[in-house]
KEKE-3310 file (N, C-alpha, C; in steps of 0.2 Angstrom, whole numbers, plus 5000, padded with zeros to 4 digits):
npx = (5251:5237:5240:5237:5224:5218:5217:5212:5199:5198:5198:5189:5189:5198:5194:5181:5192:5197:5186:5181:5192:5193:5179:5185:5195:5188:5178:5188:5194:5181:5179:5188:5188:5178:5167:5169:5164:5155:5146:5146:5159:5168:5170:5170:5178:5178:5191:5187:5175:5183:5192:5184:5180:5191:5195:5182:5186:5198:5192:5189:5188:5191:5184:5186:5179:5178:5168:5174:5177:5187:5195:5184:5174:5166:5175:5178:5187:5200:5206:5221:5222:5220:5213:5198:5199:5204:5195:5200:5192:5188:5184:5172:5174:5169:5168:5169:5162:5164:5155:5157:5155:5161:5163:5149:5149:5136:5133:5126:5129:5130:5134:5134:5136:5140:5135:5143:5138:5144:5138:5135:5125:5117:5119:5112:5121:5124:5119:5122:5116:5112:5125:5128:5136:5145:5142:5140:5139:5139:5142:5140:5148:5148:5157:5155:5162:5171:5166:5153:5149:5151:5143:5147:5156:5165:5163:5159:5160:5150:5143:5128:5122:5135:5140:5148:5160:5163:5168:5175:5183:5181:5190:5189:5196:5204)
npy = (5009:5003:5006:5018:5020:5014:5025:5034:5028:5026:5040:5052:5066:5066:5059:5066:5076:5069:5064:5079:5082:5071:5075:5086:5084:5075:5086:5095:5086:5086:5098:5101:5089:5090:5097:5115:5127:5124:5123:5136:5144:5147:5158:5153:5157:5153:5154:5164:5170:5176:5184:5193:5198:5207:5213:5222:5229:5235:5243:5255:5269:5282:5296:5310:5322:5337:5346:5361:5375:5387:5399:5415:5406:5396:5377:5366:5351:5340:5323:5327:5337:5347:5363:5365:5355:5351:5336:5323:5313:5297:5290:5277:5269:5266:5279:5285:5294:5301:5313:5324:5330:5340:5334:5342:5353:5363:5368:5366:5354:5350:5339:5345:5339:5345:5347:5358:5367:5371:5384:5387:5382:5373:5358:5347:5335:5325:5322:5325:5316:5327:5333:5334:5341:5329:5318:5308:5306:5296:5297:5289:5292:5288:5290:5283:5285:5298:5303:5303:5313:5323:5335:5345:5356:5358:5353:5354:5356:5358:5366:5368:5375:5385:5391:5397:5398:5385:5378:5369:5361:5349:5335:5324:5309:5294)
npz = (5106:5106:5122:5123:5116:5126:5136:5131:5132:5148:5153:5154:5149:5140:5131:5124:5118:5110:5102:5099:5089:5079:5075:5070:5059:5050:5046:5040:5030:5023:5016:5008:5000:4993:4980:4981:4978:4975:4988:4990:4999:4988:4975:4960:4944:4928:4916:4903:4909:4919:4913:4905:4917:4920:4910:4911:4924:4919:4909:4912:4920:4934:4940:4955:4962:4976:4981:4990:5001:4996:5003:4999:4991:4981:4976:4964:4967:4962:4968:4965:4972:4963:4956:4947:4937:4922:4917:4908:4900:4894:4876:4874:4886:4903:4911:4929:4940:4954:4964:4978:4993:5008:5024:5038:5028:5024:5012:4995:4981:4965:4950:4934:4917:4903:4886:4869:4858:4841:4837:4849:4857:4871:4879:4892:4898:4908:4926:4941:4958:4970:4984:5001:5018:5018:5010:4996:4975:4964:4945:4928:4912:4899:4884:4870:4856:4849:4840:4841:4847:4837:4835:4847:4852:4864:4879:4896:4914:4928:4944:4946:4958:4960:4947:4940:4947:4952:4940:4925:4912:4898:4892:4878:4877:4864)
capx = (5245:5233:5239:5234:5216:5216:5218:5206:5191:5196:5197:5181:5190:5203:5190:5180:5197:5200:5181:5184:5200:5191:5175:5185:5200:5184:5177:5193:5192:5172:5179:5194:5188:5170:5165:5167:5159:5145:5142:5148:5165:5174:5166:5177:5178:5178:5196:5181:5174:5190:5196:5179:5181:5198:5193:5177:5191:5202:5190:5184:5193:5188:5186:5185:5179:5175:5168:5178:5177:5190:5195:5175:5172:5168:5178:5178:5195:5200:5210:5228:5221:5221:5207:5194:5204:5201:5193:5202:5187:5190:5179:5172:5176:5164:5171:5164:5165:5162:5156:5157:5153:5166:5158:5149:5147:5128:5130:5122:5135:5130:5140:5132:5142:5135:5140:5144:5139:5148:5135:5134:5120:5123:5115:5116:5122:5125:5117:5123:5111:5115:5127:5130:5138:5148:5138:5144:5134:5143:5139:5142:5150:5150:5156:5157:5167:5171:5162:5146:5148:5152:5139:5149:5164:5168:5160:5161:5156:5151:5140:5123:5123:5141:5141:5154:5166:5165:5169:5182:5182:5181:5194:5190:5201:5200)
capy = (5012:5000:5011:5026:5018:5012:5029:5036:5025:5029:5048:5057:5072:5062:5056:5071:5079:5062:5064:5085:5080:5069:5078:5093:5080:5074:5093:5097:5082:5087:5105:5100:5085:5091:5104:5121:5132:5121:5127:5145:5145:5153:5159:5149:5159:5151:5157:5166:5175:5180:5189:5198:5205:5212:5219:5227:5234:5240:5248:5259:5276:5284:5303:5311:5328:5336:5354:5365:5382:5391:5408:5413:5405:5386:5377:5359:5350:5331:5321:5328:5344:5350:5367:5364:5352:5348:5329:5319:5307:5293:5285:5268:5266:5271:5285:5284:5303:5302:5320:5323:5335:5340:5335:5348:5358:5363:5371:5359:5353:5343:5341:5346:5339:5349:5348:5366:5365:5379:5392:5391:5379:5368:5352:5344:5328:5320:5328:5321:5319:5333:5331:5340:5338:5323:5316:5307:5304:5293:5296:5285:5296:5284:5289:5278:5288:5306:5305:5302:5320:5329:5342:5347:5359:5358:5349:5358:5353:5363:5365:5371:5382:5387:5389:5404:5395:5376:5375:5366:5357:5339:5333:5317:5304:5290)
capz = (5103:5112:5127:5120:5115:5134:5141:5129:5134:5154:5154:5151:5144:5131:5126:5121:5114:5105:5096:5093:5085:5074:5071:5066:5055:5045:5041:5035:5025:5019:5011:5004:4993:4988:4976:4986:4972:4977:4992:4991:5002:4985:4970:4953:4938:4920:4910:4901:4913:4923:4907:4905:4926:4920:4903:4914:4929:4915:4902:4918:4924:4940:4944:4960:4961:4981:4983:4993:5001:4995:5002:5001:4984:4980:4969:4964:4969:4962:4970:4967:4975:4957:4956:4943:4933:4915:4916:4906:4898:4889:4875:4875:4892:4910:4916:4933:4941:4961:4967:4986:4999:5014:5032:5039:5024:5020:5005:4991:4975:4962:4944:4927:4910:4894:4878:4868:4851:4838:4838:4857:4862:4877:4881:4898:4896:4915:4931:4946:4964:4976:4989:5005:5023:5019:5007:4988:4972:4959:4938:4925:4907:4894:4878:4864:4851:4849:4832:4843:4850:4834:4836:4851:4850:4868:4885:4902:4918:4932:4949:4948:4963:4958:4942:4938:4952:4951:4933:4919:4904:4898:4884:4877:4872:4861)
cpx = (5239:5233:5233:5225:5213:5214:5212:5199:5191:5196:5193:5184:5196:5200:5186:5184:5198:5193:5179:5189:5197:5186:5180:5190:5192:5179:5180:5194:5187:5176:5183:5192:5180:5168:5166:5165:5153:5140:5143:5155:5167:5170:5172:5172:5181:5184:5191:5179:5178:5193:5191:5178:5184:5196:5190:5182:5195:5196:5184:5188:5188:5192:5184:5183:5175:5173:5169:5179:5184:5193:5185:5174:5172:5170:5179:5188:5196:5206:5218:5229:5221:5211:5203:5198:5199:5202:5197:5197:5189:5184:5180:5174:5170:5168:5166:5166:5160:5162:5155:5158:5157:5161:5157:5147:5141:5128:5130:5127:5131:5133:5136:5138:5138:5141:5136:5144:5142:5145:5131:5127:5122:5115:5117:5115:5122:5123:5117:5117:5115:5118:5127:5132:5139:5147:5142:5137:5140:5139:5142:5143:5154:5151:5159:5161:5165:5168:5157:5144:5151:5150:5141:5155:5167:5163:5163:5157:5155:5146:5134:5121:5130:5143:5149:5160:5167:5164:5172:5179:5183:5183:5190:5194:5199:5206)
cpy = (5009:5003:5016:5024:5016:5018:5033:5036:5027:5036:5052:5063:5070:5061:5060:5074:5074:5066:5071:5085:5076:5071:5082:5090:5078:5080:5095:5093:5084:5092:5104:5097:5088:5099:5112:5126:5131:5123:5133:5147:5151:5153:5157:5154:5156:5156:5164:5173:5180:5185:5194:5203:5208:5215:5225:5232:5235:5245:5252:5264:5279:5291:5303:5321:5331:5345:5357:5373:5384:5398:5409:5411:5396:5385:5367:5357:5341:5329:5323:5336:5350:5356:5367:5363:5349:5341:5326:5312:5304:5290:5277:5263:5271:5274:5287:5292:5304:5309:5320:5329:5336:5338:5342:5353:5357:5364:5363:5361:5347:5345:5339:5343:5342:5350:5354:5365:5372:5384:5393:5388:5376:5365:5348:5336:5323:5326:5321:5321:5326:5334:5338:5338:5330:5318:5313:5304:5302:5292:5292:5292:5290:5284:5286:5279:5296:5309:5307:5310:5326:5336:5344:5350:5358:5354:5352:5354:5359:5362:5370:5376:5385:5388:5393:5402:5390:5375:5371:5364:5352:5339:5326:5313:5298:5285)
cpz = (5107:5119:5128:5120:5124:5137:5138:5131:5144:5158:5151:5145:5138:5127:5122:5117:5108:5099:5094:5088:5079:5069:5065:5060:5048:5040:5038:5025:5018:5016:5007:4998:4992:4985:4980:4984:4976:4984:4997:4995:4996:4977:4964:4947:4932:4918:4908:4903:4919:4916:4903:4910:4922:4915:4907:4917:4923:4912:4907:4921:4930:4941:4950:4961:4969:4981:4989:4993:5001:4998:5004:4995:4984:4975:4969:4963:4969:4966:4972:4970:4971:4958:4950:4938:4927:4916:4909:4904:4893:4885:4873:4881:4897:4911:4922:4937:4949:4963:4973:4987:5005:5020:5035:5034:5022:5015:5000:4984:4973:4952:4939:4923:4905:4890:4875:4861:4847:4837:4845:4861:4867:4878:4887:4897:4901:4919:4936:4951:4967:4979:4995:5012:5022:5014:4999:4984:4966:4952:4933:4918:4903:4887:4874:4858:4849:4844:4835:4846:4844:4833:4840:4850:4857:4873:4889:4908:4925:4939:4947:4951:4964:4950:4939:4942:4952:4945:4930:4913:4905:4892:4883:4872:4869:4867)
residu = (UNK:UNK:UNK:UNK:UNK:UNK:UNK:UNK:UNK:UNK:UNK:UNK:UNK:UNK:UNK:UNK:UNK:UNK:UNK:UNK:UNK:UNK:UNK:UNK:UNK:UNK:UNK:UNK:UNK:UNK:UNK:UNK:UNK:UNK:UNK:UNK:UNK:UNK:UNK:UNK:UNK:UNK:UNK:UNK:UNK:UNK:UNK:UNK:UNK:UNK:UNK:UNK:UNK:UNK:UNK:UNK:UNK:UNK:UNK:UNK:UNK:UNK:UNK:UNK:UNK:UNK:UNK:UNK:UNK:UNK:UNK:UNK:UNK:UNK:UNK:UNK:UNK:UNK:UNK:UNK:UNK:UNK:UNK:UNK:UNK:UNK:UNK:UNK:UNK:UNK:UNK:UNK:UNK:UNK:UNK:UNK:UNK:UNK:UNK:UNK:UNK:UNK:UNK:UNK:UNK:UNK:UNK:UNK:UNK:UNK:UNK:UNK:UNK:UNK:UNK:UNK:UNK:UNK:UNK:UNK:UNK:UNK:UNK:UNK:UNK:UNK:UNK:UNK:UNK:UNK:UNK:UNK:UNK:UNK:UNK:UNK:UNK:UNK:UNK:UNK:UNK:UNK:UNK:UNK:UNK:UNK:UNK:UNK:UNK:UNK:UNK:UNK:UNK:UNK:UNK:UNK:UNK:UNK:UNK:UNK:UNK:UNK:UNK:UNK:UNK:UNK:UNK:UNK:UNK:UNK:UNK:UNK:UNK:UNK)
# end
């Protein structure tokens, strides 16, 4: 070992290797043993608040809904390529509902939700931004209990500048 410490002190670049090898052995050291919450490496969640994230990401569904020319007609089209699909909304929970624009496409989409009361009023409930050429606008549809919507017979959602062709209906679930 003495060697070793001999040859260290007579070759300039051992010697630099020797005290990188150390620098870098004592930062490893520094992170390991001392708090690392503390200075931000990795964000620690409380039992608590780890079981509040998951509740959030669970009591949260996610639509997708993209306008698409058709033939010559536009028609809104979710995810499973399904044509102006009845949404599926749940209450008590977000239902987050991303509308999107094709690239390239000018024409202008955005998604109305109205609620349809039995002698035929309608009330707009949700109005997304506008999208177009490429574009997406994400709404939030939170409802609390299907009782809260009783004046309503039905909900529909549709496009603004398509109204007669980007249509469907909205069930809600409990």
């Amino acid at each position: 070992m003495s060697k070793d410490i001999e040859n260290i002190k007579k070759n300039p670049k051992t010697k630099n290797m020797f005290i990188s090898g150390l620098i870098l052995t004592i930062t490893i050291v520094f992170i390991v043993f001392v708090n690392i919450d503390s200075i931000g490496f990795v964000k620690v969640y409380s039992q608590d608040q780890e079981q509040e994230q998951n509740q959030t990401q669970t009591n949260q569904t996610f639509i997708e809904l993209t306008g698409k020319l058709i033939g010559t007609t536009y028609r809104w089209i979710d995810s499973n390529n399904t044509i102006n699909p009845t949404l599926i909304i749940t209450s008590g929970v977000n239902n987050q509902i991303t509308v999107k624009s094709l690239k390239d496409d000018s024409q202008e989409h955005d998604l109305i939700i109205e609620g349809i009361t039995s002698n035929g009023d309608k009330e707009e409930l949700v109005i997304s931004d506008t999208v177009h050429d490429g574009s997406s606008s994400i709404v939030d549809f939170y409802p609390l209990d299907p009782h809260e919507y009783k004046n309503y017979e039905s909900f529909d959602y549709y496009c603004e500048f398509y109204p007669e062709t980007m249509r469907g209906n909205i069930k809600i679930t409990n």
